[in-house]
N, C-alpha and C positions, 0 to 999 in steps of 0.2 A: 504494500500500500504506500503509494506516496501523495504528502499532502503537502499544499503550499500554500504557510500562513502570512497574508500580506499585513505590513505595518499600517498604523492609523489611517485611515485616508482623509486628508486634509484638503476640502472645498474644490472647485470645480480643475483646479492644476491638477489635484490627483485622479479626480474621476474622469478626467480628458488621457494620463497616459493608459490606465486601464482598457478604455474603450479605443485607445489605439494599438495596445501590447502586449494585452495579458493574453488571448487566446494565442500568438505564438509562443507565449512564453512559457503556457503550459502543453503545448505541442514539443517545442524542445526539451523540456526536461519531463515529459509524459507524465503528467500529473493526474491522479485520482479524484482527485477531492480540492478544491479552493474555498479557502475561509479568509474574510480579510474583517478588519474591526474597522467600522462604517459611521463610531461617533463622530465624528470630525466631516462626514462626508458632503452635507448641507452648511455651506459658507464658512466651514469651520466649527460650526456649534450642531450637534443632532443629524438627525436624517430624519427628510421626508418619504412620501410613497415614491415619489418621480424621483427621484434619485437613488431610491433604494432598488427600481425595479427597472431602471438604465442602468446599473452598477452589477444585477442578475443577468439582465441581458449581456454582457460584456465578460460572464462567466464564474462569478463568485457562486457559487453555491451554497455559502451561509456566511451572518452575520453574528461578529460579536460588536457587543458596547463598551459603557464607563460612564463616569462621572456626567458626559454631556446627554448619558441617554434622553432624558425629556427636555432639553434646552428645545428642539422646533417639536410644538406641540403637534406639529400635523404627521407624526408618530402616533399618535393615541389614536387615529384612524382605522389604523391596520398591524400594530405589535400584538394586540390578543388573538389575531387570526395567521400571525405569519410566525409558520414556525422557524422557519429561516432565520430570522430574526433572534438574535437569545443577548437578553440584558442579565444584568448582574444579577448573581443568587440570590446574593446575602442583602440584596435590598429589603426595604419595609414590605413585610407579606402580605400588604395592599396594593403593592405595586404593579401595574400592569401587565402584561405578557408572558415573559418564558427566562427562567435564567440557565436554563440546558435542555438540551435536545440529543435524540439519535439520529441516525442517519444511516440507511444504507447504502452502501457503493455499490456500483453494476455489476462487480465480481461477485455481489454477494454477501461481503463482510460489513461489518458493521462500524460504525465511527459517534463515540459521543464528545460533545462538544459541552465546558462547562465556561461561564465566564463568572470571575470573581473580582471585587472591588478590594485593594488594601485598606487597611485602616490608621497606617501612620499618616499625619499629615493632612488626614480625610475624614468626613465626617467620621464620631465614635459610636456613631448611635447604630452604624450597620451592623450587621450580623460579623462575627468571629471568622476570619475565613479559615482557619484551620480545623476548628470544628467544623463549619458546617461541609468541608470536603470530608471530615468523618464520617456524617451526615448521610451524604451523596453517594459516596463509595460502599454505602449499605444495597445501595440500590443499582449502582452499577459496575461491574469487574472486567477485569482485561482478558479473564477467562472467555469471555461472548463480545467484549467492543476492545478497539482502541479508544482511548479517551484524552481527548485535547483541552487542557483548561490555560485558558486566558485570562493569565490577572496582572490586573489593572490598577495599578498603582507607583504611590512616587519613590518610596523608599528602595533603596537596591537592599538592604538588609532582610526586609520585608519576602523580596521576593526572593531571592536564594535560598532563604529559611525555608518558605512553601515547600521550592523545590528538593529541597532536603529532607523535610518531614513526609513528600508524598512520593518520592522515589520507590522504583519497583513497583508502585499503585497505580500511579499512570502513565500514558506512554509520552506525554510531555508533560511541560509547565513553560509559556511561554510569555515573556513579560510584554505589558504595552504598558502607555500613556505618555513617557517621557520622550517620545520620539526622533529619538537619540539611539540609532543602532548600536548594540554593545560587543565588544569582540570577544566573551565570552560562551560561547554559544560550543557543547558538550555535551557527551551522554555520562549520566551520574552512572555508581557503581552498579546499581542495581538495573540500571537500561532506560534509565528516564530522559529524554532530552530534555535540555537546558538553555535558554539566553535569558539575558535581565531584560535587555527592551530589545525590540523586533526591528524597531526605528520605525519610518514615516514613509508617506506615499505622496508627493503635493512638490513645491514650487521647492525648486533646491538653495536658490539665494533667499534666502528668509529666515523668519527668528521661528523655529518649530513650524515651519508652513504658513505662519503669516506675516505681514508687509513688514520688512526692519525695522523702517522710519515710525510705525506708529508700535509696534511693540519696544524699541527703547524708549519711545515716549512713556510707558509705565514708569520707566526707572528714574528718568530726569524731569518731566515737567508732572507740574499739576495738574494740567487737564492734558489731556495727550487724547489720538485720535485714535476713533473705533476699529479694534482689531478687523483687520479682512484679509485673505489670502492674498499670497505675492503672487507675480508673476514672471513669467523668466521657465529657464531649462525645469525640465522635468526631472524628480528624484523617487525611485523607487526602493523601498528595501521590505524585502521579505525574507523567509527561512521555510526549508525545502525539507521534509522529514520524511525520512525511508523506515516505513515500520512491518518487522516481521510476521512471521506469523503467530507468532505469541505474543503481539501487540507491543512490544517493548521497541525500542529507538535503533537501528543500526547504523545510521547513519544522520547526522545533523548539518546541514548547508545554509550560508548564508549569499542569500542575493543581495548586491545593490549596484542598482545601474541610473545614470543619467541620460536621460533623451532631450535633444533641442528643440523650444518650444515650433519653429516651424514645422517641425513635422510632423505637426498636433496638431487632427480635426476637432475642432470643439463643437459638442452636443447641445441642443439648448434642453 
């Protein structure tokens, strides 16, 4: 089984190299399965239906979230009906939709997808994410899936921890949020793959995918102007995972490629 999990995608730079690249790019590296994390995919804040379902058409086969899941409410549309879609677990157990899902591949096997919020730095009031993968892992084994969890948070201590406490349980633990690809990217001892963050999918001169000039305006002025996506050359980073038959990791791959904005058809 091999799956290829794309970093954040960040406003319309990222959803414009996808829907120019990503079907060859899972033709060359003969991918199974593509899962990309889709908060960032609407102007940088959430995702809408028409972006979510130009972002399928283009080849993702499932979504995770984070922090910005209900920043564009025109989410609440269509997260209680799309199972493609999977927000965080350990949100408030009133929270709308799905925070894991199955899936089967055409071969046959099975694939579950969890996505988890950290708690350093983020609100305290979510759920435990080490519990609640206690939790989870009642319900689902590697004996019958592979299981991909995606969590989403800022601390790097945070996440390596996860991936240490859930080693040999699942067949990854892949970090996002900080969209910053990390070059530790490993299979733990017991066959877990590993990176801290996945990095980012959007405008490659930018401060995390959006415009320089108005994200150092946070730092230096008083009122500074409203974050929006840069624009410029395309930056893609994702991680390629080859997983056996015993759903454990054999191999761990890191993508990242730059494309120039001309030869980027933009979608409306």
């Amino acid at each position: 089984m091999r799956i290829l999990f794309i970093g954040d995608i960040v406003g319309r730079p990222g959803r414009s190299a996808l829907e120019n690249r990503l079907s060859l790019l899972e033709r060359e590296h003969e991918i199974d399965f593509t899962i990309a994390n889709g908060e960032n995919a609407s102007g940088g804040f959430g995702i809408d239906r028409r972006c979510f379902e130009q972002l399928h058409m283009a080849g993702i086969d499932a979504f995770t979230m984070g922090n910005h899941t209900f920043d564009n409410r025109g989410i609440l549309d269509f997260i209680d009906q799309e199972e493609k879609l999977i927000r965080p677990a350990n949100l408030p157990k009133d929270a709308p939709g799905h925070g894991h899902g199955q899936f089967t591949l055409k071969n046959g096997r099975k694939l579950t997808i969890i996505n988890i919020l950290g708690r350093v730095y983020n609100n305290s009031s979510i759920d435990c994410p080490f519990q609640l993968m206690d939790e989870l892992l009642q319900q689902y084994s590697l004996e019958d899936s592979a299981i991909i969890i995606d969590f989403h948070g800022d601390a790097t201590s945070e996440k390596i921890c996860l991936g240490w406490y859930l080693d040999g349980r699942v067949s990854a633990v892949l970090g996002t949020h900080t969209h910053v690809q990390t070059a530790d990217s490993r299979i733990l001892p017991r066959g877990t793959g590993y990176i801290t963050d996945v990095g980012m999918t959007g405008a490659y001169d930018s401060c995390l995918g959006m415009d320089p000039e108005a994200a150092v305006g946070r730092f230096t002025k008083t009122l500074s102007k409203r974050l929006t996506p840069a624009k410029g050359e395309r930056q893609f980073n994702g991680i390629i995972l080859d997983i056996d038959e015993k759903n454990k990791t054999r191999k761990i791959e890191r993508l990242f490629y730059i494309w120039p904005e001309e030869n980027m058809c933009e979608y409306i």
